[in-house]
ROTORMAR-654470 format. One line per field, with one value per residue (C-alpha): residue number from 1; residue in three letters; x, y, z. Coordinates in Angstrom, 3 decimals. Example, Ala and Ser with C-alpha at 12.3 -4.5 7.8 and 13.67 -1.06 7.14 Angstrom:
2
pos: c(1;2) $
code: c(Ala;Ser) $
east: c(12.300;13.670) $
north: c(-4.500;-1.060) $
up: c(7.800;7.140) $
***
This chain:
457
pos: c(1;2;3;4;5;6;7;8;9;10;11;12;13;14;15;16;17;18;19;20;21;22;23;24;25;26;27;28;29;30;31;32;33;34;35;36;37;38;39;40;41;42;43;44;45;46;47;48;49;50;51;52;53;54;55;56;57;58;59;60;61;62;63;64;65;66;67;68;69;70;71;72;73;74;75;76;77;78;79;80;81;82;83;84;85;86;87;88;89;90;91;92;93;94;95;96;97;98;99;100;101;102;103;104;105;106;107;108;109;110;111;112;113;114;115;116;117;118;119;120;121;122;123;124;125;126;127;128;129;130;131;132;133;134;135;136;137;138;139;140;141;142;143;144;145;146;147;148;149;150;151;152;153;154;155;156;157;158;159;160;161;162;163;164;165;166;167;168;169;170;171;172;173;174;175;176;177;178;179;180;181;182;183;184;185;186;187;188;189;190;191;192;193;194;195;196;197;198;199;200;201;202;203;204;205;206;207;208;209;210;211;212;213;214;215;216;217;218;219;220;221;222;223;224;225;226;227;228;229;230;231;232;233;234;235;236;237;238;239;240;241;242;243;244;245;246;247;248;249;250;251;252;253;254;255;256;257;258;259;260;261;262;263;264;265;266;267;268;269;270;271;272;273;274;275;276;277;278;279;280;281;282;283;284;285;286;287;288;289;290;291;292;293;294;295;296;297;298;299;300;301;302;303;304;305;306;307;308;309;310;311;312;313;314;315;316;317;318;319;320;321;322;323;324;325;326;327;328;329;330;331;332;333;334;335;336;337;338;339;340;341;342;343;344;345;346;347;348;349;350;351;352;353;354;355;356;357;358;359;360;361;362;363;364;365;366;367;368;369;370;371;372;373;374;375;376;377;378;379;380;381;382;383;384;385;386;387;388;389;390;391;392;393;394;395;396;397;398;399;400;401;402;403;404;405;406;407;408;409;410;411;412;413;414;415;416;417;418;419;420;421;422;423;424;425;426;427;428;429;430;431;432;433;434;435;436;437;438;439;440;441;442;443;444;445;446;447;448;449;450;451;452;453;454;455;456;457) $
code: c(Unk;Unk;Unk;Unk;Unk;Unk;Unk;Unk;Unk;Unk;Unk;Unk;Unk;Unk;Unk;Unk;Unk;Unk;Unk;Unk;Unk;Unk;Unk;Unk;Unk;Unk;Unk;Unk;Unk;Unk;Unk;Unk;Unk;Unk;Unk;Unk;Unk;Unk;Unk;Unk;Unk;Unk;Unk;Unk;Unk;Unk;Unk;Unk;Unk;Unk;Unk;Unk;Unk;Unk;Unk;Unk;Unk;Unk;Unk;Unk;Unk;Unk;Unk;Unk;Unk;Unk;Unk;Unk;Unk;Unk;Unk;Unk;Unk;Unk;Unk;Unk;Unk;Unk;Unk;Unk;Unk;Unk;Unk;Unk;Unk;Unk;Unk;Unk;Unk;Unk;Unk;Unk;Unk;Unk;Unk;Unk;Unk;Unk;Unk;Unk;Unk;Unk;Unk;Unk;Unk;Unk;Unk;Unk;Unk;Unk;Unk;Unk;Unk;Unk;Unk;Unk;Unk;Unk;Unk;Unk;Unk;Unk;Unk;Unk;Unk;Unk;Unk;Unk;Unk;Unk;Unk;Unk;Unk;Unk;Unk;Unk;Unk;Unk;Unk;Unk;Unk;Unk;Unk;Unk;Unk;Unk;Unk;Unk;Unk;Unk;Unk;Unk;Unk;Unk;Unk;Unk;Unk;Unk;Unk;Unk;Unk;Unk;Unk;Unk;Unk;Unk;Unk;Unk;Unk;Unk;Unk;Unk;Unk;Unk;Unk;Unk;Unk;Unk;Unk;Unk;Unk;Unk;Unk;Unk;Unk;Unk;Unk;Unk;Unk;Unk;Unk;Unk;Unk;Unk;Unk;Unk;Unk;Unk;Unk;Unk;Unk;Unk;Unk;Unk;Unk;Unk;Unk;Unk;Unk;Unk;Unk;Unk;Unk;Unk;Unk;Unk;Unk;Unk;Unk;Unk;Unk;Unk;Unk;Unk;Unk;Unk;Unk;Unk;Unk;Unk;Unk;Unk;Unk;Unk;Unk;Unk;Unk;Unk;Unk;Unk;Unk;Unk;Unk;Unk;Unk;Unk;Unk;Unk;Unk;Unk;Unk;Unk;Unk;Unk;Unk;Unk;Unk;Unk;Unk;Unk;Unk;Unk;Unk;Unk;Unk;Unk;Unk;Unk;Unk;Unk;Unk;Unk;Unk;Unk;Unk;Unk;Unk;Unk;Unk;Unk;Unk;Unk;Unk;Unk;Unk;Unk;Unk;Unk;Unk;Unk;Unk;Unk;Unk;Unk;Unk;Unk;Unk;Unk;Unk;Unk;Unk;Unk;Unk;Unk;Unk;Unk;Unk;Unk;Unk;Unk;Unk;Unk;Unk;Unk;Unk;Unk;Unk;Unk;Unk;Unk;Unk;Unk;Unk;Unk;Unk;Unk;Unk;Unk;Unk;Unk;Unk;Unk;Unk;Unk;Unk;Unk;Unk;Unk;Unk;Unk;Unk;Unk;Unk;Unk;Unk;Unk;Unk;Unk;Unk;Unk;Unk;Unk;Unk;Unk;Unk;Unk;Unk;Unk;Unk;Unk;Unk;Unk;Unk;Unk;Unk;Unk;Unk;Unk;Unk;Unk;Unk;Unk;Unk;Unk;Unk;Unk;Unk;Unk;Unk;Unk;Unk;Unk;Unk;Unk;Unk;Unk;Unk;Unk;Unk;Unk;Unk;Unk;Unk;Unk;Unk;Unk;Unk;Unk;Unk;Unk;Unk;Unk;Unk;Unk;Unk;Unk;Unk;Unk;Unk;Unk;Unk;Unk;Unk;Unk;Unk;Unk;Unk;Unk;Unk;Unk;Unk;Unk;Unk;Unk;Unk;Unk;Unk;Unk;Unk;Unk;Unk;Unk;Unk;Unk;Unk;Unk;Unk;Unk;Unk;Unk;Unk;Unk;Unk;Unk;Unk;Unk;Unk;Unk;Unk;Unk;Unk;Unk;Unk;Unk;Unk;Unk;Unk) $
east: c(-17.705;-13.709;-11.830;-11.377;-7.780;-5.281;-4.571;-0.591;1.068;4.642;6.412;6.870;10.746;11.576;15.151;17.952;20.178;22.873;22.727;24.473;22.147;23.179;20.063;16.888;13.240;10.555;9.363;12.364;13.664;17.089;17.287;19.938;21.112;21.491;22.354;20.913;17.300;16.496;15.470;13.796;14.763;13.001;15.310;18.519;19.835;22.206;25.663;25.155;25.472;22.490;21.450;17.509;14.996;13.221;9.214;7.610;9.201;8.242;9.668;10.972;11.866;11.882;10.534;12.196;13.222;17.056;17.679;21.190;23.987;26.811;28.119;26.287;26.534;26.608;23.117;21.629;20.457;18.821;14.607;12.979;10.205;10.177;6.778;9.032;9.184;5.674;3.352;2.995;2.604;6.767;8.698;12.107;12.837;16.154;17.723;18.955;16.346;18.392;19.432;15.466;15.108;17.967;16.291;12.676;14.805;16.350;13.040;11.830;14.588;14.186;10.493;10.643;13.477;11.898;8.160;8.283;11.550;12.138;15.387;14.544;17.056;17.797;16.260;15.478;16.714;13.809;11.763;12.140;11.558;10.948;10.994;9.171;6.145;5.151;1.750;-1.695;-3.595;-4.132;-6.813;-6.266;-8.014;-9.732;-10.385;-10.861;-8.286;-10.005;-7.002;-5.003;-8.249;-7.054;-8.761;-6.143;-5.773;-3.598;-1.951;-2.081;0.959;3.107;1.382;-1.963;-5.526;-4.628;-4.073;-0.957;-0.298;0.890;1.885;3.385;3.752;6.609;5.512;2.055;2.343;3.236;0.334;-1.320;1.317;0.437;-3.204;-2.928;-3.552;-5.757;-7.576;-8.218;-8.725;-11.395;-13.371;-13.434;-15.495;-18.351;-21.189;-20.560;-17.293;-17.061;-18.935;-15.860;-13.781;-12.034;-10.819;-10.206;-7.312;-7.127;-4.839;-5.434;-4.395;-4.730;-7.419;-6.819;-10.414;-11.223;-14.377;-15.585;-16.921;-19.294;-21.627;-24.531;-26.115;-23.790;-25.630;-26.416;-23.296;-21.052;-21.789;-20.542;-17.660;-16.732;-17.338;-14.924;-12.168;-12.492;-12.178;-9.381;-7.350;-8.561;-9.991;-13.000;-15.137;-16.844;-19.108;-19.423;-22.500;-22.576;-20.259;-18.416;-20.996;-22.653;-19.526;-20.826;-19.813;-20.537;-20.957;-22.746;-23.673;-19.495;-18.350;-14.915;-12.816;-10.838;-7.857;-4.727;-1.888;-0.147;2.158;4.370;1.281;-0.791;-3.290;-5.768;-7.713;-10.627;-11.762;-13.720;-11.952;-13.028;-11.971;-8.725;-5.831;-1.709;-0.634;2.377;1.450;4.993;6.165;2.666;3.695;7.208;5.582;3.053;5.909;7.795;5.081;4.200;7.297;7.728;4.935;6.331;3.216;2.695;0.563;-2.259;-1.701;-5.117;-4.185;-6.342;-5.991;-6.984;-8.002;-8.623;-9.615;-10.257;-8.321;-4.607;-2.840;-5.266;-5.910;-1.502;-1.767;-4.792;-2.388;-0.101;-2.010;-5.126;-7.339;-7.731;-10.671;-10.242;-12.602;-12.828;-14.574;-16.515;-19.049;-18.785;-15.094;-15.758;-18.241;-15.082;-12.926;-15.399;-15.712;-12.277;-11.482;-14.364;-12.815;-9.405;-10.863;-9.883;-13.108;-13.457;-10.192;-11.090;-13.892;-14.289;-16.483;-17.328;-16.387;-15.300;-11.753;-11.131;-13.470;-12.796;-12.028;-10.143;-13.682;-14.596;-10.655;-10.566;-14.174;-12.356;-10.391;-7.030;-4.129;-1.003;-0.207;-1.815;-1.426;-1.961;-2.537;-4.236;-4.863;-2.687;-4.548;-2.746;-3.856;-3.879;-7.218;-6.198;-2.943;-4.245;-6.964;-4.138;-1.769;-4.858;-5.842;-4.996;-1.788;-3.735;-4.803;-2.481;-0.459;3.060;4.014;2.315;3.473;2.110;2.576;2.009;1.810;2.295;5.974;4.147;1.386;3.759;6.235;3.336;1.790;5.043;4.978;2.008;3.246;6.515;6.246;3.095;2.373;5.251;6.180;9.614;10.526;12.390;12.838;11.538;12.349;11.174;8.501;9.695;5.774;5.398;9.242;10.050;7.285;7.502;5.034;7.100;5.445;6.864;6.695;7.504;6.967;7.070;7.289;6.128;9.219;8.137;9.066;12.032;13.833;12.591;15.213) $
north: c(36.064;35.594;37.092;34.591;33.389;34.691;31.926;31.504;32.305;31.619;29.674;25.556;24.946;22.115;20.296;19.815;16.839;15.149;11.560;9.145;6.780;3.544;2.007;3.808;2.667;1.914;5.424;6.473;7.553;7.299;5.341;6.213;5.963;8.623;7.996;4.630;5.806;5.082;7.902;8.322;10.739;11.790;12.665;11.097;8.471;5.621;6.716;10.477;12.079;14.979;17.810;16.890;18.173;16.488;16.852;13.851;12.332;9.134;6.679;4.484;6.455;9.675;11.475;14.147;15.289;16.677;20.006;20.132;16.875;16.991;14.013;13.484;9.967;9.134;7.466;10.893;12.736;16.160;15.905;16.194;17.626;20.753;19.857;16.887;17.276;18.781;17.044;13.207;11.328;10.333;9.105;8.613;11.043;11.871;8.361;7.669;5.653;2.368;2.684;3.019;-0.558;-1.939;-0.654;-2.483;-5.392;-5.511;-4.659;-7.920;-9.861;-8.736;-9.366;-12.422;-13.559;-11.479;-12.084;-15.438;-17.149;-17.725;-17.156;-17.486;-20.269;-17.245;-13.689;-12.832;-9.577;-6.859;-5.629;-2.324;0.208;3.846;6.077;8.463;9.187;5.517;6.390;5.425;5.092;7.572;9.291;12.944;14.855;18.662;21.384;25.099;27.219;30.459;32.011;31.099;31.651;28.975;25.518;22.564;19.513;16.659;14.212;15.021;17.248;14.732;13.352;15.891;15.550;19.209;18.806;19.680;22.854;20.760;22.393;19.387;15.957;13.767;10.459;11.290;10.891;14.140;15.068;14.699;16.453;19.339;19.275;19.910;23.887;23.890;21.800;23.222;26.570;25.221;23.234;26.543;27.938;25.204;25.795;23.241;23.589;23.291;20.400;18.299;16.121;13.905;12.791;9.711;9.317;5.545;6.448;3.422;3.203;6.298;7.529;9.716;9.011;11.053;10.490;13.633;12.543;15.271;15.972;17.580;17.510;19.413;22.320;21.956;25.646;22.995;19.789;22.365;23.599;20.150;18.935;21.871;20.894;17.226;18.464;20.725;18.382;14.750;13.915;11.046;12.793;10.209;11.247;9.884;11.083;7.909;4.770;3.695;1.949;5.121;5.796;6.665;8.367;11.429;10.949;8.093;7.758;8.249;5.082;4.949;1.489;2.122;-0.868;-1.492;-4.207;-6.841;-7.027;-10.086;-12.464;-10.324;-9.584;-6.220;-5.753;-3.497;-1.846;1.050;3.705;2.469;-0.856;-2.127;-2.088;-2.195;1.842;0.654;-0.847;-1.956;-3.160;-5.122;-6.684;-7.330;-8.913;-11.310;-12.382;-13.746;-14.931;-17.371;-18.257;-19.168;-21.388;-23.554;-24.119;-27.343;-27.580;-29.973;-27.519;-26.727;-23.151;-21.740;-17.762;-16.253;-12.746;-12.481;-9.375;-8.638;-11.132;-9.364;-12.749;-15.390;-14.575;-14.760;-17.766;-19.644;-19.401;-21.397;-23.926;-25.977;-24.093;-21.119;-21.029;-17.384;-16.369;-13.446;-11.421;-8.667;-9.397;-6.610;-7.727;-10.997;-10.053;-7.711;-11.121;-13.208;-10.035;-9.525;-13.786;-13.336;-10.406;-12.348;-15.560;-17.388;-18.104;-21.426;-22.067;-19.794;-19.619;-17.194;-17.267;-14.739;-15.929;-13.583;-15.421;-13.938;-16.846;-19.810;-22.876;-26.275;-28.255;-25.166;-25.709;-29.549;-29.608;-26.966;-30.041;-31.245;-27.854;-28.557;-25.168;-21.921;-18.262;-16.132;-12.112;-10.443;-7.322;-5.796;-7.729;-11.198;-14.333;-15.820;-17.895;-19.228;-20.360;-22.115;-23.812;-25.159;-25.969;-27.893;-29.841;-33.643;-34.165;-34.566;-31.219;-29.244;-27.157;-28.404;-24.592;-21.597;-17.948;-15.190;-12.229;-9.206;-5.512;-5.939;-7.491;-7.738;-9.979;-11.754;-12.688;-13.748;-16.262;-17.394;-18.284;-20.415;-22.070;-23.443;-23.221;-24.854;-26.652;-28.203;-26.029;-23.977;-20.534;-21.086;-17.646;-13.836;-10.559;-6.744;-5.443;-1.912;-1.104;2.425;4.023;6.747;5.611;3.205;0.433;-2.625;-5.617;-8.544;-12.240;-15.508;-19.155;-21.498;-25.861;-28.240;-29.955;-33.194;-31.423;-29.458;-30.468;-26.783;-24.710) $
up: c(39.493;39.347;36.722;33.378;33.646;30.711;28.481;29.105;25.723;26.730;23.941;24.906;24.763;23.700;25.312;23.114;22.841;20.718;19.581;17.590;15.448;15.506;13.332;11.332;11.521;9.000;9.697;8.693;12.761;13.331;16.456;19.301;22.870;25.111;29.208;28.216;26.773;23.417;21.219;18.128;15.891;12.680;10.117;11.177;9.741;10.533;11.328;11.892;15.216;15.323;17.579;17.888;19.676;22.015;21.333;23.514;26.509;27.899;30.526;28.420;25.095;23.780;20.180;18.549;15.056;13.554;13.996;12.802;11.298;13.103;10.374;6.994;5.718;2.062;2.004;2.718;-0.066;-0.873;-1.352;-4.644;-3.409;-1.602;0.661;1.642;5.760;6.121;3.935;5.307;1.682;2.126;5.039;3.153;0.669;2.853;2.388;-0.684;-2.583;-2.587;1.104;1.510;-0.487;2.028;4.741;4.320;3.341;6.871;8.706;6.804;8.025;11.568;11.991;10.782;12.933;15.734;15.285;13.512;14.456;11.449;9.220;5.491;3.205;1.241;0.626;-3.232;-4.781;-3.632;-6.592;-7.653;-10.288;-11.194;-7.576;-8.997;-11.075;-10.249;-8.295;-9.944;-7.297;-3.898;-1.991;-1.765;0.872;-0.034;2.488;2.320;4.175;5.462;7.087;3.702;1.177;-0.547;-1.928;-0.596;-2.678;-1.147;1.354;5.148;6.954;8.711;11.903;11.085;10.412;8.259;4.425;3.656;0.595;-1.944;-5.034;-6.967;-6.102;-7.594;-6.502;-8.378;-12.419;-13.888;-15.835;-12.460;-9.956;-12.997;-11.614;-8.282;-8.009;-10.944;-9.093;-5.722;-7.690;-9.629;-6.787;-4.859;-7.092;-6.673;-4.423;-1.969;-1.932;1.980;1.332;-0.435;1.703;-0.625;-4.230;-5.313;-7.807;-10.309;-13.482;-16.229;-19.301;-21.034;-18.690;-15.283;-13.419;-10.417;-8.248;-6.421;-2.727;-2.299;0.763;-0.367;-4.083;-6.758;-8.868;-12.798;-12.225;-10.556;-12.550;-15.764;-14.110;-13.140;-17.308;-18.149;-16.050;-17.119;-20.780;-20.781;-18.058;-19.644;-16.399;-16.434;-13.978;-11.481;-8.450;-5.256;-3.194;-0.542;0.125;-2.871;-3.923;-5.190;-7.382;-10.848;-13.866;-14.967;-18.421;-17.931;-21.781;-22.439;-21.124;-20.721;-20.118;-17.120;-17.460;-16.116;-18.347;-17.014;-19.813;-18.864;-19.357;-21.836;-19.350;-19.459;-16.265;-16.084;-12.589;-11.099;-9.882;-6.499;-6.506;-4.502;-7.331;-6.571;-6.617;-9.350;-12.596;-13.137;-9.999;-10.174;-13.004;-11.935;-8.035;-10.048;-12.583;-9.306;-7.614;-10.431;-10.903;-7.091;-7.335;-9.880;-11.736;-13.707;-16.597;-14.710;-11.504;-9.650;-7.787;-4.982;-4.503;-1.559;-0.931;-4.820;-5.337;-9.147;-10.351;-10.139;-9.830;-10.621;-14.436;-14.862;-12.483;-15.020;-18.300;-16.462;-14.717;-15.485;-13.211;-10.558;-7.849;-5.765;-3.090;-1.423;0.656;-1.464;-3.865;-5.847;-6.611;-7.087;-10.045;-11.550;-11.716;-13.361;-16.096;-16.322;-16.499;-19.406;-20.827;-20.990;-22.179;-19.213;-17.852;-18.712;-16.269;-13.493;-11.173;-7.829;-5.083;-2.162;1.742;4.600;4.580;8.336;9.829;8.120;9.950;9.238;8.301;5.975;4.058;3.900;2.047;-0.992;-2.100;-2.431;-4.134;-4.084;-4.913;-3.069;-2.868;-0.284;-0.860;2.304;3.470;6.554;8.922;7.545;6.730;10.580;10.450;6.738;8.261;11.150;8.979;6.860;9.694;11.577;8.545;7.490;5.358;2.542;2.246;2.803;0.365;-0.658;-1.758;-0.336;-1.476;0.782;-0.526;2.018;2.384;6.306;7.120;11.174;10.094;7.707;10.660;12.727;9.929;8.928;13.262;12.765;9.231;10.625;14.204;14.661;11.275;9.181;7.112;6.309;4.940;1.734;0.378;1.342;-0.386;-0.232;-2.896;-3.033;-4.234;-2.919;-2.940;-0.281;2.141;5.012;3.556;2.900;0.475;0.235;-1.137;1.137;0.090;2.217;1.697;3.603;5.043;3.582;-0.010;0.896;-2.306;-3.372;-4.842) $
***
């Protein structure tokens, strides 16, 4: 038998190279030229010239990341928070925060010119708020560190399955960034604690839920340890054994309303910490106040609203029209808007149904009646069979005003494609929803006309 070979040790050097950035990503990388080969660069930004090095080389382009700024521009700022490079929760926090709204705002532009052929009559003003502090919503991933002995409680490293060792987190609400070591220290003390892959963070009004996905049955030791947290923390505890369908509360015989306020239209929604919601109440509130006003509503206005969910836009949409009829595609969400149109007293002007809104066809749209007036909020995946339904239908049924709103500016170009390329419609206005400041994820609002009422202003 042949000797085992010696695992070579000898450290990878990486090549070293200096480029100017002439333009900056939605991943925030500064893009470049170099002996005519585009490179990437994470952490440069437009303008700069950078020493990077090169990690991943390929025929056509090359990765790498800053190593030193030859030239700082004045859109580059200092991080707030010092995980900011390892943990992978924020993409931007090196670009000042309103060069980051200007940014998604061009990427918008150029996908939909790019991808759609399509140049907007005018873009809005993007929506924007608070850049910090403004996250209710995110999933935060557990694991025990046996080379660290420490319990980890957060977002992923940058481009990593590994969970980064978060000590604070800015974009989180502060009372909850305060959590974040108590936390891990107190979940290593339960008796499955290996046995803990995620937590799942909804912060209402006045209530900070978390649902414990746990892998294996939790002891009457743990299920006390887990109380006493929740007490001295004023954390609703909710546990997770299955799907999210097994979601359930702890205190079962303390129920607590878990709500989130859409002030502008005196709306309170209630949800399970499991349900879809936006991650920023008041951006939320600010993105629904535009939409409805974008779709001009009359009085005797029949609305259709597609891709539902638990109501977020079709409870404002029913106090200013005569009725709303949403479908979408989960049951269990479907039930939460009828409760929440109850709760609101607007169920008498609202009604929702479930369909899988990925397979419907032109026969399926004509036979939901005549609406003048329809919005459009999917999922990253788009709206493309909705748009070709409407597109291949008779005159008479199809929408004089859509607004799409979309967290996915690709899918959004593509739709807009079929709306005006193939049917006969035109792109009036578009504009950035900065929902989720120092990431990449761009939302944004379109409407579009058909050309036969292009009066719209």
């Amino acid at each position: 038998m042949g000797r085992k070979k010696k695992k070579d040790r000898t450290p990878v050097v990486f090549p070293r190279v200096q480029v100017a950035i002439e333009s900056i990503d939605l991943d925030a990388n500064g893009i470049g030229h170099v002996d005519g080969k585009v490179h990437f660069i994470d952490g440069a930004i437009t303008g700069e010239t950078v020493v990077a090095e090169i990690t991943r080389v390929k025929p056509s382009y090359s990765k790498g990341r800053t190593l030193q700024v030859l030239n700082t521009v004045s859109t580059r700022t200092t991080p707030k928070c010092p995980h900011y490079g390892v943990c992978g929760g924020c993409a931007m926090q090196h670009i000042e925060p309103n060069a980051q709204v200007a940014i998604k705002n061009r990427a918008l532009e150029d996908l939909l010119q790019r991808i759609g052929r399509q140049t907007p009559e005018q873009m809005m003003p993007p929506i924007y708020g608070s850049f910090w502090g403004y996250r209710h919503r995110a999933r935060l991933s557990t694991r025990f560190v046996i080379k660290k002995e420490r319990f980890f409680v957060g977002f992923h490293e940058k481009a990593s399955s590994y969970v980064a060792d978060m000590q604070e987190c800015h974009v989180l609400p502060k009372h909850v960034s305060n959590m974040i070591v108590p936390l891990g220290n107190m979940l290593v003390t339960l008796s499955i604690f290996m046995r803990i892959p995620q937590i799942e963070l909804a912060v209402g009004d006045g209530v900070t839920a978390m649902v414990l996905r746990h892998l294996e049955p939790l002891s009457e030791s743990d299920l006390d340890t887990i109380r006493s947290f929740g007490r001295k923390w004023g954390v609703d505890w909710w546990l997770q054994p299955g799907g999210p369908a097994t979601a359930h509360r702890l205190e079962a015989d303390k129920p607590v309303d878990l709500t989130y306020r859409i002030p502008s239209f005196g709306i309170r929604m209630r949800f399970r910490p499991t349900d879809f919601t936006q991650v920023n109440h008041m951006i939320n509130d600010a993105m629904i106040s535009r939409a409805v006003s974008l779709l001009d509503l009359k009085p005797e206005d029949r609305v259709l609203d597609l891709f539902c969910g638990l109501g977020n836009f079709s409870l404002p949409l029913a106090t200013k029209s005569s009725y709303v009829k949403g479908f979408e595609g989960s049951q269990d969400l479907v039930d939460r808007a009828g409760e929440n149109a109850k709760f609101n007293g607007l169920a008498d002007k609202t009604e929702f149904h479930v369909r899988n809104l990925f397979e419907v066809e032109t026969p399926e749209w004509e036979s939901w009646g005549q609406y003048d007036k329809v919005l459009v909020d999917p999922p990253r995946d788009g709206a493309l069979e909705i748009c070709k339904a409407i597109v291949g239908a008779r005159a008479e049924f199809q929408p004089k005003r859509i607004v799409y709103v979309s967290c996915n500016p690709g899918t959004l170009a593509r739709d807009t494609a079929v709306l005006c390329n193939v049917g006969s419609y035109k792109l009036m206005k578009a504009g950035v929803v900065n929902m989720f400041p120092h990431t990449s994820h761009v939302e944004s609002i379109a409407v579009f006309e058909r050309v036969e009422y292009s009066d719209y202003s």
